[in-house]
Backbone bond lengths (Angstrom), bond angles and torsions (degrees), N, CA, C in turn:
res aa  C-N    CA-C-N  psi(-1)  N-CA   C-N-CA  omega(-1)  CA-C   N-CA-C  phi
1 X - - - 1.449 - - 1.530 108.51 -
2 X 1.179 119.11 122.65 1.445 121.29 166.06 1.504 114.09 -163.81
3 X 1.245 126.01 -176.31 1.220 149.41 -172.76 1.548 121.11 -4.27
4 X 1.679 126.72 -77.33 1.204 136.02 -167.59 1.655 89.94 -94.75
5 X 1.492 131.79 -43.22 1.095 143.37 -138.02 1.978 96.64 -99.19
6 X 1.100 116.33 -14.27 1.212 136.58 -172.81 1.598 105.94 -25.45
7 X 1.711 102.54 -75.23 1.366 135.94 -153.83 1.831 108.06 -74.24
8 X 1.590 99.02 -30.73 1.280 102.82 163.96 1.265 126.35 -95.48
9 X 1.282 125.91 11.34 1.344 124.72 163.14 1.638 108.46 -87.09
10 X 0.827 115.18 -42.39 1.664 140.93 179.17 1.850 89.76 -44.59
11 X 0.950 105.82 -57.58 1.346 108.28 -164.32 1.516 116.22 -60.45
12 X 1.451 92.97 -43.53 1.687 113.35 173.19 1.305 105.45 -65.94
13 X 1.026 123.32 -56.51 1.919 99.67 -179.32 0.901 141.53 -83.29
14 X 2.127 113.68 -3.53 1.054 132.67 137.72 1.990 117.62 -27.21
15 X 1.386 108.56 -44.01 1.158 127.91 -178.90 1.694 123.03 -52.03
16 X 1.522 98.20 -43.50 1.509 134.26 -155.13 1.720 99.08 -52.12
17 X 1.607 105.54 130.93 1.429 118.47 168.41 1.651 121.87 -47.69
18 X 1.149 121.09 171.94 1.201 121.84 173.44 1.350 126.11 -69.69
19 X 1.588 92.90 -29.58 2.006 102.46 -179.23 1.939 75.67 -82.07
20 X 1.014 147.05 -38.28 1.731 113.58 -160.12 1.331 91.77 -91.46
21 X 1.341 154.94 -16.17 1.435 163.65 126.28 2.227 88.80 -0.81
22 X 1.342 101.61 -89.73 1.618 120.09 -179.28 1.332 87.53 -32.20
23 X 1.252 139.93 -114.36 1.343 152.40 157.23 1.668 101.20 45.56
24 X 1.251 86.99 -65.32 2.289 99.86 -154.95 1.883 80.40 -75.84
25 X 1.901 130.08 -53.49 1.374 102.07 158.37 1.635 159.38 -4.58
26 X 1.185 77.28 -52.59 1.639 112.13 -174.74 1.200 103.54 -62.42
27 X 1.792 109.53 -57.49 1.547 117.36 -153.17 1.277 121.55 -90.57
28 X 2.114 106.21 -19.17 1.241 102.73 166.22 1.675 114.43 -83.18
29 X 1.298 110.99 -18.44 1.254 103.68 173.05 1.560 141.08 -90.92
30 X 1.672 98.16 17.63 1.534 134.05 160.31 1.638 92.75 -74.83
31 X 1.187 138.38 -60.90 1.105 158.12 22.77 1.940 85.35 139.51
32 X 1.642 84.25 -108.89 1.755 107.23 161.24 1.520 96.38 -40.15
33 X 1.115 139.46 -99.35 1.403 132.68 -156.87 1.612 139.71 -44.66
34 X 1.583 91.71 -17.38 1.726 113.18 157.18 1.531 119.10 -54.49
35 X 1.528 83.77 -61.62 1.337 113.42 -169.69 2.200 102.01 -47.01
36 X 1.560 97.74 -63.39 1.713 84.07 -160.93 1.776 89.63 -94.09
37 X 1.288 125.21 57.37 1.420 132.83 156.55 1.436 87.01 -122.67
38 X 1.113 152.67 -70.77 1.184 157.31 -136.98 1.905 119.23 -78.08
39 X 1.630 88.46 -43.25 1.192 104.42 166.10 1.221 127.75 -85.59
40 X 1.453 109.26 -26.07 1.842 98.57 168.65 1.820 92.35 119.12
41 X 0.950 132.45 -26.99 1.366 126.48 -158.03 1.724 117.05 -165.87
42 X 1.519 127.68 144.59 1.087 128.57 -176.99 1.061 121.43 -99.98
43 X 1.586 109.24 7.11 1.640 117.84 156.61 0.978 124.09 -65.60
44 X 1.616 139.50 117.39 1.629 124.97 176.22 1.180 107.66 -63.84
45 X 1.364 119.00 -37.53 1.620 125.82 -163.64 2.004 105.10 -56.68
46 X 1.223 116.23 -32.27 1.312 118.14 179.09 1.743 111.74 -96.48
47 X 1.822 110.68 -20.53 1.406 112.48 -165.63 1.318 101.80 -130.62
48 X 1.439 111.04 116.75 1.875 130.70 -148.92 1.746 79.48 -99.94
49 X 1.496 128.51 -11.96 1.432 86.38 -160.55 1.779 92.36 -108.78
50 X 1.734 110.43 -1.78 1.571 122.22 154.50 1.501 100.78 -63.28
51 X 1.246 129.63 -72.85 1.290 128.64 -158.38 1.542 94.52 -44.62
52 X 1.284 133.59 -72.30 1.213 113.90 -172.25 1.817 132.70 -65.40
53 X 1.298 110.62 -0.49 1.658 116.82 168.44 1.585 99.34 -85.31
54 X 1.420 129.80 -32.08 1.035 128.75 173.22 1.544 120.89 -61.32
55 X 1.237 114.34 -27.78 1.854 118.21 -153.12 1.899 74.68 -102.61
56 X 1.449 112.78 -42.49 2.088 112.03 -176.90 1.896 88.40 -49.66
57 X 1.301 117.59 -55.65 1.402 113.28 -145.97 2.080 107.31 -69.10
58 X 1.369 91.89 -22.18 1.720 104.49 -178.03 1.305 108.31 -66.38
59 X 1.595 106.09 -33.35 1.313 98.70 -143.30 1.793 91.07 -101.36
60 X 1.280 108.25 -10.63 1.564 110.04 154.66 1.446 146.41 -82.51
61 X 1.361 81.27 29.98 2.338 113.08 -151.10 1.556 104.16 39.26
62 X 1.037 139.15 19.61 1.185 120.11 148.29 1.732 125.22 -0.07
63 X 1.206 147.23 107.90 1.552 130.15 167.59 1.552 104.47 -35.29
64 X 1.180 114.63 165.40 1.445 102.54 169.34 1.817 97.98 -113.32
65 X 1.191 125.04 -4.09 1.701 123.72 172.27 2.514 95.17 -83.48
66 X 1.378 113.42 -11.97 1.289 102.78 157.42 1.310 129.30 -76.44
67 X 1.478 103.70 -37.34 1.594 117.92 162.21 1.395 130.39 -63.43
68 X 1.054 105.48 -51.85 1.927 118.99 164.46 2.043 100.79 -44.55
69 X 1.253 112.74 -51.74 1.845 131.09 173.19 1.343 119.48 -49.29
70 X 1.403 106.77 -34.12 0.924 104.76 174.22 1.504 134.89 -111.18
71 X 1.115 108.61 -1.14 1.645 135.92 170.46 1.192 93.76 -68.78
72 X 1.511 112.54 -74.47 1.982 110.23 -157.99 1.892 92.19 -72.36
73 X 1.040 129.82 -6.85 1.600 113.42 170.68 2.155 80.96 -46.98
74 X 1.637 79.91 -85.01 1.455 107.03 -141.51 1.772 110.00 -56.54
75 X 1.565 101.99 -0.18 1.782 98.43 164.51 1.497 113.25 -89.65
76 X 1.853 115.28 -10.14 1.441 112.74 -144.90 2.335 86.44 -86.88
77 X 1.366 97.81 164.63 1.275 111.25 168.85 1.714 107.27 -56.62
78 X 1.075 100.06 145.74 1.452 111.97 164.36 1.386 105.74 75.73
79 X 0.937 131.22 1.63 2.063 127.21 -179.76 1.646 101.49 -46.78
80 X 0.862 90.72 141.54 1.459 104.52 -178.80 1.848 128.46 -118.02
81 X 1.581 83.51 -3.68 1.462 100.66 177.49 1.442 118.28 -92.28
82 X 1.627 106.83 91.21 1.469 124.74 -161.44 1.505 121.55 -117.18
83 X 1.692 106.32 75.66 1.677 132.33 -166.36 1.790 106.39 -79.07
84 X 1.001 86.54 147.15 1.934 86.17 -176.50 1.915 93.70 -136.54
85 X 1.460 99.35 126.17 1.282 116.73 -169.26 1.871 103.90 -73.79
86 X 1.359 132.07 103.43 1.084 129.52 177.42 1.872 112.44 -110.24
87 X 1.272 105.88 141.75 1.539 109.95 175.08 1.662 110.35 -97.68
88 X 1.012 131.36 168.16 1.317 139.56 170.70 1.237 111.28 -162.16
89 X 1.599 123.38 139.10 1.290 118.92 -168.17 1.959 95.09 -129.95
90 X 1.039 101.93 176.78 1.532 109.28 171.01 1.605 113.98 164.21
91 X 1.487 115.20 -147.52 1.721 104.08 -168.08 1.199 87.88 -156.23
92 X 1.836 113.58 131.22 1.457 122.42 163.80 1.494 100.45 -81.40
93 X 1.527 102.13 -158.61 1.537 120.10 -167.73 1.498 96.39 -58.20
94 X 1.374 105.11 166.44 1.700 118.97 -177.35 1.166 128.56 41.39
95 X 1.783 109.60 17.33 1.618 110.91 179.08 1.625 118.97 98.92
96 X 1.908 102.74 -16.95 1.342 101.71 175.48 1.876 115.80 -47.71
97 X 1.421 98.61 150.41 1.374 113.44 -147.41 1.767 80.23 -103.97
98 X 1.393 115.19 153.53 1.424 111.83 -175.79 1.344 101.11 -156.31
99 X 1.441 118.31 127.03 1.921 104.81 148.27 1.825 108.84 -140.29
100 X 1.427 79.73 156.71 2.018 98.24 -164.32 1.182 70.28 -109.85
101 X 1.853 102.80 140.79 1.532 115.88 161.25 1.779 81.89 -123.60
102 X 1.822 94.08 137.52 1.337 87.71 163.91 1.533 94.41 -158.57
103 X 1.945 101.68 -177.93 1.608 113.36 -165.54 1.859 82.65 -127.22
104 X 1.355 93.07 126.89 1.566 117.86 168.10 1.255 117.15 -137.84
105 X 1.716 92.61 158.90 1.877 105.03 -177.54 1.578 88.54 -117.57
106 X 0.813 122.03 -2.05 2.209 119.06 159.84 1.395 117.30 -153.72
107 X 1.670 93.97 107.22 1.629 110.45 -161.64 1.720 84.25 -63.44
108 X 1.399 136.13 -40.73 1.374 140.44 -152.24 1.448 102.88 -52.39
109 X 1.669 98.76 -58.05 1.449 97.18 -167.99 1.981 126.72 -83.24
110 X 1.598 94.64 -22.32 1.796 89.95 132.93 0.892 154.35 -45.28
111 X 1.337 103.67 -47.26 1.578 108.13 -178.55 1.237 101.22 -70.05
112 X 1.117 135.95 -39.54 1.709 150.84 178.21 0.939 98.11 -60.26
113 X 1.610 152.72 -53.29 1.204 142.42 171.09 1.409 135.42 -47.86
114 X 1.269 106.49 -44.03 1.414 138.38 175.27 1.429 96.85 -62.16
115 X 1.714 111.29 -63.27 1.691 86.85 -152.21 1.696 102.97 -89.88
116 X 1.303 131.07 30.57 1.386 143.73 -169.69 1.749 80.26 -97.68
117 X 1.553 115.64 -63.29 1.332 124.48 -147.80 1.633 92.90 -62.33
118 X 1.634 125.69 -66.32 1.370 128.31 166.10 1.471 110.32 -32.26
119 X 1.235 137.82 -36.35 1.167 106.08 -169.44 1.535 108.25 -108.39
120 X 0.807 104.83 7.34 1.872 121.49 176.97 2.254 104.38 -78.61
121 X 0.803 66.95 -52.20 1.512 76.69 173.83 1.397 135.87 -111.69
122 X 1.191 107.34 50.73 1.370 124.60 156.28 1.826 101.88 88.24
123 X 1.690 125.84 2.41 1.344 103.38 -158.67 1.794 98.57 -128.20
124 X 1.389 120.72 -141.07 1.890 108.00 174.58 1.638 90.96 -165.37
125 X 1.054 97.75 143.76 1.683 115.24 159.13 1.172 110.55 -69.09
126 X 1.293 121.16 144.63 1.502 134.13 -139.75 1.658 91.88 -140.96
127 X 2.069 110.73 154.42 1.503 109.76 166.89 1.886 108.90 -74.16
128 X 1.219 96.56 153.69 1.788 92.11 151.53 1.551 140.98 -20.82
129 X 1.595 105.57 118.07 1.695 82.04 -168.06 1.811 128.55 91.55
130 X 1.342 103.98 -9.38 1.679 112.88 -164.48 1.416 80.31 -83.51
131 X 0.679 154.39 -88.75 1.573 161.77 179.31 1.751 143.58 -51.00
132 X 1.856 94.27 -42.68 1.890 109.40 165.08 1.459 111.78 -53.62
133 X 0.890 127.37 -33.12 1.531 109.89 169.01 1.341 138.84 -90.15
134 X 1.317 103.48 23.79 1.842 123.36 151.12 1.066 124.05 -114.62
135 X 2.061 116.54 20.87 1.388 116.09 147.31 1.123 102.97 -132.98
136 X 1.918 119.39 163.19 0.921 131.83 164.22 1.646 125.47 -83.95
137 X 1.273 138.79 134.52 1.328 128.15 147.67 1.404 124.09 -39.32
138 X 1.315 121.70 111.61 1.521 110.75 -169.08 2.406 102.19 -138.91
139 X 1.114 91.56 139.87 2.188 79.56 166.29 1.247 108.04 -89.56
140 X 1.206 123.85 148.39 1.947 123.03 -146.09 1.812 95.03 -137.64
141 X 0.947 126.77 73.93 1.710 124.51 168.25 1.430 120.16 -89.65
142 X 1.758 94.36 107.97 1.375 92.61 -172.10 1.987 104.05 -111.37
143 X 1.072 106.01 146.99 1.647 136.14 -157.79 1.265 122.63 -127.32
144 X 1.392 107.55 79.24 1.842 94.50 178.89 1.439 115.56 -53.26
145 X 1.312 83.42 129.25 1.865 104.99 -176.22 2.059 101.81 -73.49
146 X 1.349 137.41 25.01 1.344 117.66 -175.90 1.952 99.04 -106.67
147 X 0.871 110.15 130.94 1.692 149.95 -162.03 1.440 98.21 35.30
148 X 1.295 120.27 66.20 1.698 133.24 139.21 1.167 99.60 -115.46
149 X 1.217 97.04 158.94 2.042 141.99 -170.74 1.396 98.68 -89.17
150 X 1.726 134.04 85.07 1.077 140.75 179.21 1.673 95.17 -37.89
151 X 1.573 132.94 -72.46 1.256 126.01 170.88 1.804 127.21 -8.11
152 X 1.322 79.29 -72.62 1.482 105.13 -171.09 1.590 112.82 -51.91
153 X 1.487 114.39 -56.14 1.265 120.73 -176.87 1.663 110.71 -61.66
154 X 1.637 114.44 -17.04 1.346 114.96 -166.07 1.452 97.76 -91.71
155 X 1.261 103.36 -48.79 1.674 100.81 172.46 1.633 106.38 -37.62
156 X 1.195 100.31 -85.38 1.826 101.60 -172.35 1.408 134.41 -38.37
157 X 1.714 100.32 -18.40 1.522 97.60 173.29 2.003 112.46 -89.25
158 X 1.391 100.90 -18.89 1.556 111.62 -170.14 1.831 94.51 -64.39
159 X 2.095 91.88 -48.98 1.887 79.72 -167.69 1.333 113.31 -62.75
160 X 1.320 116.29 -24.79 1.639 131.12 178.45 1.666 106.59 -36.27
161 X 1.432 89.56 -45.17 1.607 95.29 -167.64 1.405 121.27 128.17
162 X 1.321 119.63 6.55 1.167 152.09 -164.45 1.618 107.49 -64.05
163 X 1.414 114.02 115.91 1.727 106.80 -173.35 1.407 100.28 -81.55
164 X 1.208 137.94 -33.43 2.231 134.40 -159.14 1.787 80.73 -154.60
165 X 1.488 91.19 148.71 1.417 122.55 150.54 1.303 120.41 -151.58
166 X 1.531 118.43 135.32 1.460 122.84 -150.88 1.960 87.69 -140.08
167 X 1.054 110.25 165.79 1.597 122.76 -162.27 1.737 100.58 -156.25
168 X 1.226 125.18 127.52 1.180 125.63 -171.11 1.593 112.54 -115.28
169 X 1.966 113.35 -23.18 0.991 115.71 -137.80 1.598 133.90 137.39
170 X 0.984 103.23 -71.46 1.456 137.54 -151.25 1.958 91.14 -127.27
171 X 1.004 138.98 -61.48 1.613 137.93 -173.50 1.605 103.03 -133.72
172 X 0.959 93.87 169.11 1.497 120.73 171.81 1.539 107.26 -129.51
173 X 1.178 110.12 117.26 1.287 136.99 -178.33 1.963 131.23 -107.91
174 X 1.796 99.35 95.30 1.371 102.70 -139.24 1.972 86.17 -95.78
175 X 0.973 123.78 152.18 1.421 138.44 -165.19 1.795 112.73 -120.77
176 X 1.325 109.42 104.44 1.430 106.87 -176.76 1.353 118.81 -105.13
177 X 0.995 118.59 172.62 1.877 121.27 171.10 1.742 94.25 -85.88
178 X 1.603 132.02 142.61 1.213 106.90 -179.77 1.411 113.64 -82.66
179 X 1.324 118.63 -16.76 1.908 94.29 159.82 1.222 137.08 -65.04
180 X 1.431 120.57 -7.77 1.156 142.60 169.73 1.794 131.94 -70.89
181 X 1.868 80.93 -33.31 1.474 92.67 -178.87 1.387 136.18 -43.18
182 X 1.562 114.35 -40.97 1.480 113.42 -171.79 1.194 113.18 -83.09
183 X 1.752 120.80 -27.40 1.194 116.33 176.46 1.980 108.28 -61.16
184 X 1.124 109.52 -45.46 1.698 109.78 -158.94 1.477 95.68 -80.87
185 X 0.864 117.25 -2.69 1.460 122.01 -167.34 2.082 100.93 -104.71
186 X 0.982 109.07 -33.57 1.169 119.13 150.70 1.470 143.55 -40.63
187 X 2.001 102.24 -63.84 1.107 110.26 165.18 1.436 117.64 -78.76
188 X 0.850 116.59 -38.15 1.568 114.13 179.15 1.508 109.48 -78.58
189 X 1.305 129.16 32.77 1.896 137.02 162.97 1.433 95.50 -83.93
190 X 1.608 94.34 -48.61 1.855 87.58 -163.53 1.364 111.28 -87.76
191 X 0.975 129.03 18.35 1.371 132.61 168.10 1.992 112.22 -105.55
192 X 1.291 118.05 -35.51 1.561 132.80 -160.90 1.439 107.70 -135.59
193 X 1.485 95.53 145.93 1.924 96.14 166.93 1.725 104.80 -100.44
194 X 1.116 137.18 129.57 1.214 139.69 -150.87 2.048 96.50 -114.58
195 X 0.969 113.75 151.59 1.666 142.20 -158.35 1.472 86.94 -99.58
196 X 1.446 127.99 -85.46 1.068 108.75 163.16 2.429 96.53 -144.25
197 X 1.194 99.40 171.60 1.420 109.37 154.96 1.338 129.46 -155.87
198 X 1.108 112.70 148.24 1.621 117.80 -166.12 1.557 103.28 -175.60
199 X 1.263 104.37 157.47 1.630 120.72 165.21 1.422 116.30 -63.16
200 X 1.366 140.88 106.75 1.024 141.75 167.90 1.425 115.65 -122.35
201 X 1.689 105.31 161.55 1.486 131.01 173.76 1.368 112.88 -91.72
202 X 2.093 101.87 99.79 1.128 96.25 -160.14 2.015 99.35 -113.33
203 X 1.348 124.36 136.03 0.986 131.45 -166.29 1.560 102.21 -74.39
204 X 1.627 95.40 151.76 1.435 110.11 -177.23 1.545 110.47 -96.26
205 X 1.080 110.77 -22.58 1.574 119.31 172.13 1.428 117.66 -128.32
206 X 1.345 118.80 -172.33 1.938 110.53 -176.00 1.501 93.67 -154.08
207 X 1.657 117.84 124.67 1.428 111.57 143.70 1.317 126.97 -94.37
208 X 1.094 89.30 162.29 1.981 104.52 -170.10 1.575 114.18 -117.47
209 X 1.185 121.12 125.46 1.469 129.72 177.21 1.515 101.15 -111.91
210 X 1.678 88.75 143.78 1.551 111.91 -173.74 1.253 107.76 -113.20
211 X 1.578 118.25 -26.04 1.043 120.83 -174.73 2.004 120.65 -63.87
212 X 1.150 111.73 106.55 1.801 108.09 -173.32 1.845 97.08 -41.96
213 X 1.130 107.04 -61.00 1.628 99.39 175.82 1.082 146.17 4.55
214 X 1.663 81.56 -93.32 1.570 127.28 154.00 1.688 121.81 -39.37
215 X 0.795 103.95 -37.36 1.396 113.99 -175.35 1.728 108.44 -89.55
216 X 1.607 114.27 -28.44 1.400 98.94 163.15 1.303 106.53 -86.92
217 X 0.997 152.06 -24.46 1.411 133.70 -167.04 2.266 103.23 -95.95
218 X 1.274 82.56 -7.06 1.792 78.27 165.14 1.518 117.67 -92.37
219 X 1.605 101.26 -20.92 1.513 107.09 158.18 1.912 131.95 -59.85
220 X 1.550 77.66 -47.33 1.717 95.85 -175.90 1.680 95.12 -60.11
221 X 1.226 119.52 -77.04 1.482 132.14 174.39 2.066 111.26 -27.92
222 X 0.972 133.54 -23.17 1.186 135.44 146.63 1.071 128.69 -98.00
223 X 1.296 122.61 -2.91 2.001 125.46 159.37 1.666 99.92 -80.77
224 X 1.604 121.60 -41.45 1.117 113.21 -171.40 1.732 115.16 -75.66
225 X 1.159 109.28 -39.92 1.376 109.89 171.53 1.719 115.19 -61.24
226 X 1.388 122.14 -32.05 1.715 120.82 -175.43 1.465 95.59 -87.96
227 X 1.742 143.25 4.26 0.945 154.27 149.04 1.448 135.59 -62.02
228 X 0.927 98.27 -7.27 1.572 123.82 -138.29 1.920 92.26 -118.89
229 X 1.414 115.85 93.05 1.296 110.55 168.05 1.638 138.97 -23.85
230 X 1.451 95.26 -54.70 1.844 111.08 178.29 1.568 108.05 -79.18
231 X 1.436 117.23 8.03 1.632 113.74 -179.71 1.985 111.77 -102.53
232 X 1.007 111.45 82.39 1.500 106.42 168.64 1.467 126.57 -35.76
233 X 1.429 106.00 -70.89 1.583 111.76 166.66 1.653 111.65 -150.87
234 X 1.453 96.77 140.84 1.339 89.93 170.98 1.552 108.39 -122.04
235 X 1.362 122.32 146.63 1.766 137.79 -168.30 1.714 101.27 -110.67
236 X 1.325 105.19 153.70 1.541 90.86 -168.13 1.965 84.59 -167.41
237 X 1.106 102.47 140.77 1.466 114.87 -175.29 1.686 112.16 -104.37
238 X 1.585 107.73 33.79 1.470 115.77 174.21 1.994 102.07 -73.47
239 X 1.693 101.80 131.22 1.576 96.21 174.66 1.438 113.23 -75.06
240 X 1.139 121.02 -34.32 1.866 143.54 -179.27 0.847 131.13 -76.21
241 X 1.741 97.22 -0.21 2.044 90.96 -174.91 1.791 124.96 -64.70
242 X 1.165 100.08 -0.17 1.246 109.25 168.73 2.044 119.52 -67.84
243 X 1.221 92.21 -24.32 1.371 115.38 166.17 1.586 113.15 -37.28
244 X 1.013 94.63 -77.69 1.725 118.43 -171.01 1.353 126.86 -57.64
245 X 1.747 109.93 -12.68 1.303 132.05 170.51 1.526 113.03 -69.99
């Protein structure tokens, strides 16, 4: 998911079966259980980085009696479910720039996964850093733009606190600082129904593949990685991924 390619990914997993439905389950609730291990507590009201796995998990219909399930797992004594958040960066076909952030209980057999998938499809697993510094950390609220007041909605996200707002058409796409995120993301719930929002790695530039090829196996290579249990999200600075849809 990124930049030009944003609005059509959205659409595509809007699409998504019930077993890839289970799947996106799974990962926020790797997800939830990070969150109130990490933070100390399964109160959102005290743990900002629960409150926001909670508002990710709503806004993915999550049940909310799965969420409540999975909180007191991961507050109760003795949990044993002990995930360690790892990044990995590297490059599909034509140089596209890529990183998987994900939460695993065996970095081994990730990493093994990952670089099977890169090299299956035309691209390579990369060191640390080969790639994170051709995106920015940014909070990403996206808003179908059909009978809102392009004006109006821009106003309210600027007073919000809102760093960019961009309009394509089809959404309105509001741009945060990520410490900023939960607050503006907050006020603007009770005003809008939101498409999706979250903190993302958003690229400063975009390559483009021409090659028909290339372009399916840069597809395959990002179905297999968002397939992929231990992968939370992966960001990718393809201009065309709209292509592959």
């Amino acid at each position: 998911m990124s930049g030009h390619s944003k609005w059509n990914n959205i659409k595509r997993k809007k699409e998504k079966t019930d077993g890839q439905k289970a799947k996106i389950f799974t990962k926020i609730g790797r997800e939830l259980a990070m969150a109130v291990r990490e933070g100390g507590s399964g109160d959102p009201a005290v743990n900002s980085r629960l409150k926001d796995a909670i508002a990710k998990a709503k806004a993915n219909n999550v049940p909310n009696d799965n969420i409540d399930r999975i909180i007191k797992k991961a507050s109760g004594e003795g949990n044993s479910d002990a995930y360690e958040a790892i990044q990995y960066e590297g490059y599909g076909p034509s140089g596209v720039a890529v990183i998987v952030e994900t939460l695993t209980d065996n970095r081994n057999r990730t990493a093994g996964d990952l670089r099977h998938y890169f090299d299956k499809f035309g691209g390579n697993l990369g060191t640390t850093g080969c790639v994170s510094f051709m995106f920015q950390k940014k909070g990403v609220i996206v808003i179908e733009a059909e009978g809102l007041d392009e004006d109006e909605v821009m106003e309210a996200a600027l007073e919000a606190g809102a760093s960019d707002f961009q309009s394509d058409g089809d959404v309105f796409e509001i741009f945060t600082e990520p410490e900023d995120f939960s607050a503006i993301r907050d006020e603007l719930a009770g005003k809008y129904t939101f498409v999706s929002a979250d903190v993302e790695q958003v690229p400063d530039t975009y390559t483009a593949i021409t090659d028909p090829d290339l372009i399916v196996k840069m597809g395959r290579l990002l179905e297999m990685l968002e397939d992929n249990d231990d992968v939370q999200s992966v960001w990718h600075n393809w201009e065309n991924a709209d292509d592959a849809e």
